[in-house]
N, C-alpha and C positions, 0 to 999 in steps of 0.2 A: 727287662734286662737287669738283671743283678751286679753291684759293684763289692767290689774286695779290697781292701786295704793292708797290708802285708809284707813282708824280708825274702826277698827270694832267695830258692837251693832249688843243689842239685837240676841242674840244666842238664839238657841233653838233646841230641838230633835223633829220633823214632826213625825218620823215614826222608833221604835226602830223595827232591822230586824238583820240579820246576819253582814250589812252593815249599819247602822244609817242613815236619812236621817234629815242633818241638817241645817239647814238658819238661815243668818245671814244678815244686814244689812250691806256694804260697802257704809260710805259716804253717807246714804240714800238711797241704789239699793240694793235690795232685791238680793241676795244671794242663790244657793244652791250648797250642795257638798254631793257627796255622796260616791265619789273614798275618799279613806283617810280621811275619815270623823271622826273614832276615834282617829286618829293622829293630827287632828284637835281640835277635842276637849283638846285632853292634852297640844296641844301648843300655843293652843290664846287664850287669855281673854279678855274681855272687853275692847275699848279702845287702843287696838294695833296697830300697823302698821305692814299692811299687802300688798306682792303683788301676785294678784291671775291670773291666767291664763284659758279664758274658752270662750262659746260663750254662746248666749242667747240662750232661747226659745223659744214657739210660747207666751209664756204668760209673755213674756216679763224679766223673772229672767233671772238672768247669772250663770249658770251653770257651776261651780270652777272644773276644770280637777286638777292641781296642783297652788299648793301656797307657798309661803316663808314668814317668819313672820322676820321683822326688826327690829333687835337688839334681845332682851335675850327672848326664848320662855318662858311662861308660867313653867312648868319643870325646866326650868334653874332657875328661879326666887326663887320658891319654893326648890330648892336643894340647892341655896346657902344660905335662910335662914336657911334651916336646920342646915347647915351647923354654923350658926354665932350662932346659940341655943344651938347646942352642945359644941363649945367653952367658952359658957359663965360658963357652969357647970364645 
């Protein structure tokens, strides 16, 4: 298995299913995940630092098995505004 280290773009849903099938740009390399793919989507956004782990395929994307997102996922972000909004009241 191959890892990547990379800023993610351009996110997108291919194919809504029981399992989502989603791509994304690392770095310019076409991306896809489809293991943990809504867990993906709640934890990256645009512009992250991410490291994925996976291999290619015949059509040249790399295929994401598991990924870790650097520093504060998406959810974190969002929870801890939440959190500064409701103190402000």
């Amino acid at each position: 298995m191959k890892t990547k280290k990379g800023y993610v773009s351009k996110i997108r849903v291919l194919k809504m299913s029981r399992t989502p099938l989603v791509c994304f740009s690392l770095n310019n390399e076409n991306c896809l995940i489809a293991a943990h793919s809504l867990n993906f989507l709640a934890d990256v956004d645009e512009n992250m630092q991410v490291v994925v782990a996976g291999e290619f395929n015949d059509r040249k994307q790399f295929v994401v098995k598991k990924y870790s997102v650097i520093g504060k996922t998406k959810i974190m972000i969002e929870f801890e505004a939440m959190q500064k909004d409701l103190s402000l009241n």
